[in-house]
N, C-alpha and C positions, 0 to 999 in steps of 0.2 A: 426440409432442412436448409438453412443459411448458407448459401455460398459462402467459402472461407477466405478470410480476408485478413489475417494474420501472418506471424514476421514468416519468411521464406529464407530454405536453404538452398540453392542453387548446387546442384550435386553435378552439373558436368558444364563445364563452356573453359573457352580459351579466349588468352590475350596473347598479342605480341608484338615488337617494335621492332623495325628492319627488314620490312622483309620486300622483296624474298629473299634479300641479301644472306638469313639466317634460316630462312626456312624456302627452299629453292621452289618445292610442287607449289610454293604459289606467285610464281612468275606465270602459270598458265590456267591463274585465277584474280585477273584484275578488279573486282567486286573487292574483293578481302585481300589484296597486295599492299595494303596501306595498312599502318599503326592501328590496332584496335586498344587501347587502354585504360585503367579505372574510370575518368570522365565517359568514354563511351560506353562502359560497359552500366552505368546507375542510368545515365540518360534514356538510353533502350530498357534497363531495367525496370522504371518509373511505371506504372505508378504502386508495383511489386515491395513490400517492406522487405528488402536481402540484405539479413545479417550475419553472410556466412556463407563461401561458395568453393567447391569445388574444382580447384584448375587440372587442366587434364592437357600433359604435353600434345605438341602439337604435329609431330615429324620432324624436329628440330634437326639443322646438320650437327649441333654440338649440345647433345641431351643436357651434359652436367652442367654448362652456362644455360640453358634454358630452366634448369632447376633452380642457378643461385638469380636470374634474375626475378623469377616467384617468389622467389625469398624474401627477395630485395621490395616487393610487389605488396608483400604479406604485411611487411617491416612499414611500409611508409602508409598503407588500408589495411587494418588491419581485418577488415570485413570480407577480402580479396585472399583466394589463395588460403584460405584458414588447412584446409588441408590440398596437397600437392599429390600426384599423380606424375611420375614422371616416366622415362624410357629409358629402357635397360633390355637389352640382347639375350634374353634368358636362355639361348642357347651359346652363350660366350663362354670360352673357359675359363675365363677370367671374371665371372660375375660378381664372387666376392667381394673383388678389390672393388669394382665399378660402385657396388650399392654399398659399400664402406662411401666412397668420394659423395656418393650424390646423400647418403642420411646425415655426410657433416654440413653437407652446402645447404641442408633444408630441411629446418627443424620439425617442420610441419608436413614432411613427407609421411605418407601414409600407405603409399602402395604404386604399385610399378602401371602401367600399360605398355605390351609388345603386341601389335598388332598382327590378327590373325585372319584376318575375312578376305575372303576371295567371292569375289561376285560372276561366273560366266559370262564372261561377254564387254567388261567393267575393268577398267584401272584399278588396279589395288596401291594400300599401302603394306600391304604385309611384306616383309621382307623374303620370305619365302611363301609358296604357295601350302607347304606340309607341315609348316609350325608345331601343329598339334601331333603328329605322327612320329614326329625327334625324341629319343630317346631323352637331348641332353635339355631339350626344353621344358620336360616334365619333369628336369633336375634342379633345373632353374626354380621352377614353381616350388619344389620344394623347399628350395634356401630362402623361397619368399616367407614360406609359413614358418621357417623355424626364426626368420625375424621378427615376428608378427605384424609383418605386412599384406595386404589385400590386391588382387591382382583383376585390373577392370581387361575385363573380355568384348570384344568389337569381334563380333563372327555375324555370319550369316547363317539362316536356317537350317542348309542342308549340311553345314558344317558341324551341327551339335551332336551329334552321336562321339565324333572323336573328342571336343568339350566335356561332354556327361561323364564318358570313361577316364577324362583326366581329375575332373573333378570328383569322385567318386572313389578314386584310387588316391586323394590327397582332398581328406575329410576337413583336416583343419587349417584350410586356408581360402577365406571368402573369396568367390569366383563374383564382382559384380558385373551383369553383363549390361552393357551400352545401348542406346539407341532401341530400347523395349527389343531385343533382336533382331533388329534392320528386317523387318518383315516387308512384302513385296504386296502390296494388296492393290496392284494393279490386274493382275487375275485370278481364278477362284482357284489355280492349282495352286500359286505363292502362297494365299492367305489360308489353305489348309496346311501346305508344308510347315508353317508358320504358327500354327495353333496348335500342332503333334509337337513340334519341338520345343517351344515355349511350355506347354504340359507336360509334358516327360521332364524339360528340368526344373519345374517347378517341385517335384521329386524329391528332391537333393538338397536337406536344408541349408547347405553353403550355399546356395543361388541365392544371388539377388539380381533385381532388373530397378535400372535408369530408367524411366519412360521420355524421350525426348526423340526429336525428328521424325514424328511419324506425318507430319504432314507433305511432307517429301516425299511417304512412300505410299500414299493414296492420291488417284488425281482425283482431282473432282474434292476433292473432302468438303466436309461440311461435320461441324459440331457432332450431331448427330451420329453421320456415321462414324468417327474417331470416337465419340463413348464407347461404341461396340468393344472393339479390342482392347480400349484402358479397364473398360468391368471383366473383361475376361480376365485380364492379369490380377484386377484386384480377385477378383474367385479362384484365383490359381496359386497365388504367391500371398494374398493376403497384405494387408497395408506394412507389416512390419518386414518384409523385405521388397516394395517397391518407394522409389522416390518419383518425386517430378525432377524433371530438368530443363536448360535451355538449348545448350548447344551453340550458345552465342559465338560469334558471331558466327558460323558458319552456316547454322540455321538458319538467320534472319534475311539471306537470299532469298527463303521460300515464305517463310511467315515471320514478322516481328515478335522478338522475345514480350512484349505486354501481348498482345493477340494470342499467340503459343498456349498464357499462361490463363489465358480468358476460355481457351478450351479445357484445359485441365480444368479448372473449378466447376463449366458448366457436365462435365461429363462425372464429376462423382458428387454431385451436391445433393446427391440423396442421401450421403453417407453421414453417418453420425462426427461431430465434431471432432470427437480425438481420432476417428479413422481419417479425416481429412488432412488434420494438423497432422499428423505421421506421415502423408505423402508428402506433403509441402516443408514440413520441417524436421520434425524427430526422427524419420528414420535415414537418413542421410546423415544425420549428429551421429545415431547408431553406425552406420556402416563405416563410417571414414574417421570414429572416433576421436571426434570434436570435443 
C-alpha cells in the first residue's frame, strides 16, 4: 500500500509569543524561550499538506489571554487553532464562571486540558500530584461533559488505573489521551507497564490516543522499532480513535515535525487508504469536531 500523502490534521502542537515573560517554565528552557508562530509553525510543517491543527495550551501564567490569543491566531490562519484546547482548574469552585470567560473568548474551543502526569523521579506540570483522586476534579469533568466539551489527558502509565475509573464513572465525555501515553521504552518493565495500560483503556470506548513524542521516549529509535507500539495501538484502539500528531515545537528538540511525520507514514503504510487518512486526517476532525 502507498504511503499517505494527503491533506493532514495536526491534532496536538503549541504556539506562543513572550515568553517566558507569559509562560515562566520556559525560562529554564532556552531552545523554545523564543516566539514560535504561524511562519514557524508551516516552515517545520513543510513538506506536510496541514489544513487544520490542534492548539493545546501551554502552562500559560494567564490561561484566558492564552485562549483569546488562539483566537486571535485562528482569526488571522485560519488553518491554525481550528480547534483550541485550553486550561482550566477543574478542581476550582469557580469553574463555571472560568469556562463561561474562556467559550466567549474562543469560539473554536473544544475542550479543556488540566494536567495530570506525575513521572517519579521527573518535574511535573500537574498542579497537584492527586488530580485524579479529588473528589472536586471529577466534578469538573463532569461540567466538561454537560457542555459538550472533550478533556485531553497527559498521564503517565502507572497513573491509568485512577483515569480508567474516572473515565468510566463519566461515560459521556471523550477522555483524549496525549502523547500515545508517555510510555517509557527505555526499559522492558516501562514498555510492559505501558502496553497493560494502554490495553485496558483501549476498553472504554470514550478513549482516545494522540500518537506523538514517542521518539523521546525510545533511545536509540529507529522506524522500525517505533512501528512496534504505533500497530499495537492501531490493534487496540483501532484507526477511529487514534490520531498522528506533532507536538511542535516542543518535540522538534528531539526529532523534526517533517521527520516525526516520515515515521508515522513509514510504520502503518500497510494499512489500507482510509485507515491511513483517518490517522492523519478524519479522525482528529472527529474528536475535536471540526
Amino acid at each position: 500500500m502507498a504511503r499517505y500523502d494527503g491533506p493532514v490534521v495536526d491534532a496536538h502542537h503549541h504556539l506562543w509569543s513572550d515568553a517566558p515573560a507569559k509562560y515562566p517554565w520556559l525560562a529554564a528552557e532556552p531552545a523554545l524561550a523564543c516566539p514560535f508562530m504561524a511562519d514557524d509553525y508551516f516552515a517545520a510543517a513543510a513538506p506536510n499538506d496541514v489544513v487544520a491543527t490542534v492548539w493545546i495550551e501551554a502552562c500559560a501564567s494567564d490561561p484566558l489571554a492564552e485562549a483569546k490569543a488562539a483566537a486571535a491566531l485562528h482569526a488571522a490562519e485560519p488553518r491554525l487553532a481550528t480547534a483550541i484546547i485550553a486550561h482550566a482548574p477543574l478542581d476550582a469552585s469557580d469553574l463555571p464562571e472560568r469556562l463561561d470567560r474562556l467559550q466567549d473568548a474562543a469560539q473554536t474551543l473544544r475542550g479543556i486540558r488540566d494536567i495530570v502526569a506525575v513521572r517519579p523521579g521527573h518535574s511535573s506540570f500537574a498542579r497537584h500530584p492527586d488530580l485524579l483522586q479529588r473528589p472536586a476534579f471529577a466534578a469538573g469533568l463532569r461540567e466538561l461533559a454537560r457542555r459538550g466539551l472533550s478533556f485531553d489527558l497527559m498521564l503517565e502509565p502507572w497513573q491509568m488505573d485512577g483515569a480508567l475509573a474516572l473515565a468510566a464513572a463519566i461515560p459521556d465525555l471523550p477522555f483524549i489521551i496525549e502523547h500515545a501515553g508517555s510510555p517509557d521504552f527505555s526499559t522492558t518493565e516501562g514498555t510492559a507497564l505501558w502496553r497493560d495500560a494502554m490495553r485496558r483503556a483501549s476498553a472504554l470506548p470514550n478513549i482516545a490516543v494522540k500518537i506523538s513524542a514517542l521518539h523521546c521516549r525510545m533511545p536509540g529509535w529507529t522506524n522500525a522499532a517505533l512501528a512496534e507500539p504505533i500497530l499495537s495501538l492501531v490493534e487496540w484502539f483501532g484507526v477511529d480513535r487514534l490520531t498522528f500528531a506533532s507536538d511542535f515545537p516542543v518535540h522538534d528538540r528531539t526529532v523534526p515535525f517533517a521527520d516525526a511525520y516520515q515515521t508515522f507514514r513509514a510504520a502503518v503504510a500497510d494499512l489500507s487508504a482510509d485507515g491511513q487518512r483517518a490517522l492523519f486526517h478524519q479522525t482528529a476532525r472527529n474528536l475535536y469536531r471540526l
